[in-house]
N, C-alpha and C positions, 0 to 999 in steps of 0.2 A: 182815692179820696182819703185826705186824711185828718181832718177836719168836718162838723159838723157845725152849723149855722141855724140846725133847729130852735135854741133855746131864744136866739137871738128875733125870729120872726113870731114866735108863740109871746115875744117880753114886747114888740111893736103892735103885735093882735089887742094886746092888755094894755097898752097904753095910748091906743086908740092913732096910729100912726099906719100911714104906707111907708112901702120900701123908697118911692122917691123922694118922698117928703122928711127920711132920714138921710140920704144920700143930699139934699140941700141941707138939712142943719147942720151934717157932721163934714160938710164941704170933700165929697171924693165924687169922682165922676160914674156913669150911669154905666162904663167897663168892668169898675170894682162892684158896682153892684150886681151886675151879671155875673160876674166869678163866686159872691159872695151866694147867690141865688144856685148856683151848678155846686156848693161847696167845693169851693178851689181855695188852696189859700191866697193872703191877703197878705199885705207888710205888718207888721207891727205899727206902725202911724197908724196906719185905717184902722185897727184895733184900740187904740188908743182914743183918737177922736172919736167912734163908735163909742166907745165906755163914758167919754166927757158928755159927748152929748145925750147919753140916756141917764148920765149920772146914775152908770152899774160898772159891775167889775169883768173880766173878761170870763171868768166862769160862771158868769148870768146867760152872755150870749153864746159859750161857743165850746164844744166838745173834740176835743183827742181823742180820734181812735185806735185802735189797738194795731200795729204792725203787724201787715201781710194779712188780717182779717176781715172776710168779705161779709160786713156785717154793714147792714143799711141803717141810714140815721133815724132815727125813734124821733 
C-alpha cells in the first residue's frame, strides 16, 4: 500500500456525498472505486477528474506513504 485515500472519504463524509455518487460525477467505473476503497493506486486521470469534480487539490484527497513502511492509513 502506497497510497492513502483517507482524506479523500473523510472530504466526501463533509460534503455530504457517497463513494458512488462520486464515482458518477467524476465519471470512472465502480473497479476504480473499489481499488480506490482497498487503497490501491489509481492513474493520474482518475486523480484529476476526482480533484475537478470535488473542486480540491490532490493533497485534499490522498496521502504518500513512506517506502517499505508498515504504517496503516490514519
Amino acid at each position: 500500500m502506497d497510497v492513502c485515500y483517507n482524506k479523500l472519504f473523510k472530504l466526501l463524509i463533509d460534503k455530504g456525498l457517497k463513494k458512488t455518487e462520486l464515482a458518477k460525477i467524476a465519471g470512472f467505473s465502480q473497479n476504480t472505486l473499489a481499488k480506490l476503497s482497498k487503497n490501491e493506486t489509481v492513474s493520474m486521470d482518475i486523480i484529476i477528474k476526482i480533484c475537478r469534480a470535488l473542486d480540491c487539490t490532490v493533497d485534499d484527497i490522498l496521502d504518500i506513504l513512506p517506502v517499505n513502511e508498515e504504517v496503516m492509513c490514519k
